[in-house]
N, C-alpha and C positions, 0 to 999 in steps of 0.2 A: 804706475797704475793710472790709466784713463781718468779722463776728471768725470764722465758718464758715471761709474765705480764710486769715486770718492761724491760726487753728490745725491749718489744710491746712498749710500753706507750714511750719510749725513741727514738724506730724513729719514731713514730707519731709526734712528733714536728720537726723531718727534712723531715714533705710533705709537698710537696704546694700544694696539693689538698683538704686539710683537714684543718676546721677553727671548732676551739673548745673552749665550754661554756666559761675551764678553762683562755681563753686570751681576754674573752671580757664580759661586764657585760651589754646586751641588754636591762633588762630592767630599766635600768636608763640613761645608754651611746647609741644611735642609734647602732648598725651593720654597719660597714662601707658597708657594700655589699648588704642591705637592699632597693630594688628599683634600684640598680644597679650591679644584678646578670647577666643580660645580657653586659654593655658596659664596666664595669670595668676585670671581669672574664672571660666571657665567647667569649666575644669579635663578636659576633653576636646577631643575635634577633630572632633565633630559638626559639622552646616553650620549654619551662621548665619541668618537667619532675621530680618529689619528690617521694621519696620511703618512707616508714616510719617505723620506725623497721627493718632497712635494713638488722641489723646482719652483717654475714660475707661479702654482696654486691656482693650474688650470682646475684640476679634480677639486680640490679644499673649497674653493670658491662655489663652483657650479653645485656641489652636493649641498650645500650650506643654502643657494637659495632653492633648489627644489626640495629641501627636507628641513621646513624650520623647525619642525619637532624634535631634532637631533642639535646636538653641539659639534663642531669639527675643528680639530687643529692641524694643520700645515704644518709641518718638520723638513728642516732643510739648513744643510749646516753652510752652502754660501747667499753671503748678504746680498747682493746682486739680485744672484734670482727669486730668492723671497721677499724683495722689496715690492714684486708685482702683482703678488698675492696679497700683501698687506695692503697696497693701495686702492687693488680695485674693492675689495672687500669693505673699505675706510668707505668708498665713493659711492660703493652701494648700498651703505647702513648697516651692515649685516655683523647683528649682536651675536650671532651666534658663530663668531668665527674667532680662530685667535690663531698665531703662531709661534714657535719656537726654532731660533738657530740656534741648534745644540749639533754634536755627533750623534750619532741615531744608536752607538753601542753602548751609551750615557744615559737613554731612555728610561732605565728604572729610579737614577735623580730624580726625575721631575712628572711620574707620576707614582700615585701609592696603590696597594694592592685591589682587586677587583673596579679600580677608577675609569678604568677603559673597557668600551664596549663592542669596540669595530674597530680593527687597522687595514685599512687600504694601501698597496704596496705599487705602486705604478709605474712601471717601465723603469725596474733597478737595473743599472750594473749587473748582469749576469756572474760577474767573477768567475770565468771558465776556469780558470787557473786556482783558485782558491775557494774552494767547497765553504771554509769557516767565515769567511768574510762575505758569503749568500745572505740577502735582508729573508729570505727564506730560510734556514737550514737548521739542522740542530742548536746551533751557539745561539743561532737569536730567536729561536722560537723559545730557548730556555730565560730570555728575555721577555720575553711578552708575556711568555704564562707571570710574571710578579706582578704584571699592571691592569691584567686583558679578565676578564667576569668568566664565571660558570658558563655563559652561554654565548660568548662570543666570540665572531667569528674575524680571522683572516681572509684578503683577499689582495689577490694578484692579477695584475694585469701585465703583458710581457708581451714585447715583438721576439724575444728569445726561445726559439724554439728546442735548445739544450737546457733552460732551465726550466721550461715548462715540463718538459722530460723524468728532469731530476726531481722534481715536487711530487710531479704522477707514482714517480717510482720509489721514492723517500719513505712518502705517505705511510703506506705502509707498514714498512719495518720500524718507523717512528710512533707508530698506532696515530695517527693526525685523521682525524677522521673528514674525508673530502665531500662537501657538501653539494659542490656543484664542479663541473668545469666543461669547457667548452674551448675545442682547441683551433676555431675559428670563429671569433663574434660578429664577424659581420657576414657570415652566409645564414648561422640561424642562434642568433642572440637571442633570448627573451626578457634579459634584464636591461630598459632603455637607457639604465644611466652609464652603462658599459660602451655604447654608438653614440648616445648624446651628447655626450661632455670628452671633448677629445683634448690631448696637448698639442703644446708646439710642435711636437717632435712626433708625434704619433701623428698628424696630418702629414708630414713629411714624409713616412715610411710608409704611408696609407698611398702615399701619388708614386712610394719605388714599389710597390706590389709586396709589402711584405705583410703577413697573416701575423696578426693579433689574437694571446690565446689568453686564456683566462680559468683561475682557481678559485671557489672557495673552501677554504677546509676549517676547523675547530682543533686544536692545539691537544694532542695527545694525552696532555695532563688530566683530562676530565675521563679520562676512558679507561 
């Protein structure tokens, strides 16, 4: 392991914005912050705001300073790259941010029912090969309906143009009711935080010509 790595991993245990698998075992011991992400953390009753796959906390970051009204947490289960979301975050004050390195199929440990109000899904793993293991698909939307509210919504951002595909055509027979989508944002986007707040990796594919598409939908259970 690079010593880069190992003195990532090293101040990730001096943030207090960051609560990780390695200091708590959810599913046997509750989460302490499970049901009380608002009164104990966050110290209001703003709406919650879940990234998934957050990576480096391009999105977790930039949403959190243009929406202080919301609360957002960054989800990313390697230390490395959530160390860059927790830092800049640490350097820009920013209370209303927090992260978790967990597995993202562990998600309903550590929050409790209706606690979440928005999960943003940004440039996942496609998983061509494996439908069940989609941060989209039946298995994990049966995940989100135990944490996500009556009226909140998913949303997806993807240079995958098979699983923007598979969501479009999902939708449907999953009753997911598709509130927006746009299967190129930057020829006629109207939501700016979709162009504005870009990642590492999505400027990269932005300079090979590849089309960024984008979903919102509302999780079939309410329908």
């Amino acid at each position: 392991m690079g010593k880069n790595k190992l003195k990532r991993f090293a101040e990730n245990e001096t943030f207090e914005n960051l609560f990780q698998h390695t200091h708590f075992d959810a599913r046997t011991k509750p989460f302490p912050l499970k049901g009380n992400w608002h009164g104990t953390y966050f110290k209001n009753n703003n709406p919650i705001v879940i990234e998934l796959g957050c990576g480096r906390g391009e999105y977790t970051v930039g949403m959190a300073q243009r929406f202080p009204e919301k609360n957002f947490i960054g989800i990313d289960r390697k230390g490395a790259r959530i160390w860059r979301g927790c830092k800049d975050a640490m350097e820009l004050n920013l209370k209303n941010t927090a992260f978790l390195r967990i597995k993202i199929e562990d998600i309903e440990y550590y929050f409790a029912h209706n606690e979440v109000h928005e999960i943003w899904i940004t440039f996942p793993d496609p998983q061509l090969r494996k439908e069940r293991n989609r941060l989209i698909s039946p298995n994990f939307i049966s995940k989100y309906n135990k944490i996500i509210d009556a009226t909140g919504l998913i949303h997806l951002k993807t240079d995958s143009r098979e699983l923007y595909e598979y969501v479009m055509k999902t939708a449907p027979i999953e009753k997911w009711n598709v509130v927006n989508n746009n299967d190129n944002i930057y020829i006629s986007s109207i939501l700016p935080v979709l162009t504005d707040i870009q990642t590492f990796y999505e400027t990269k594919w932005l300079k090979e010509g590849k089309i960024i598409s984008y979903i919102c939908l509302q999780p079939g259970l309410f329908f």
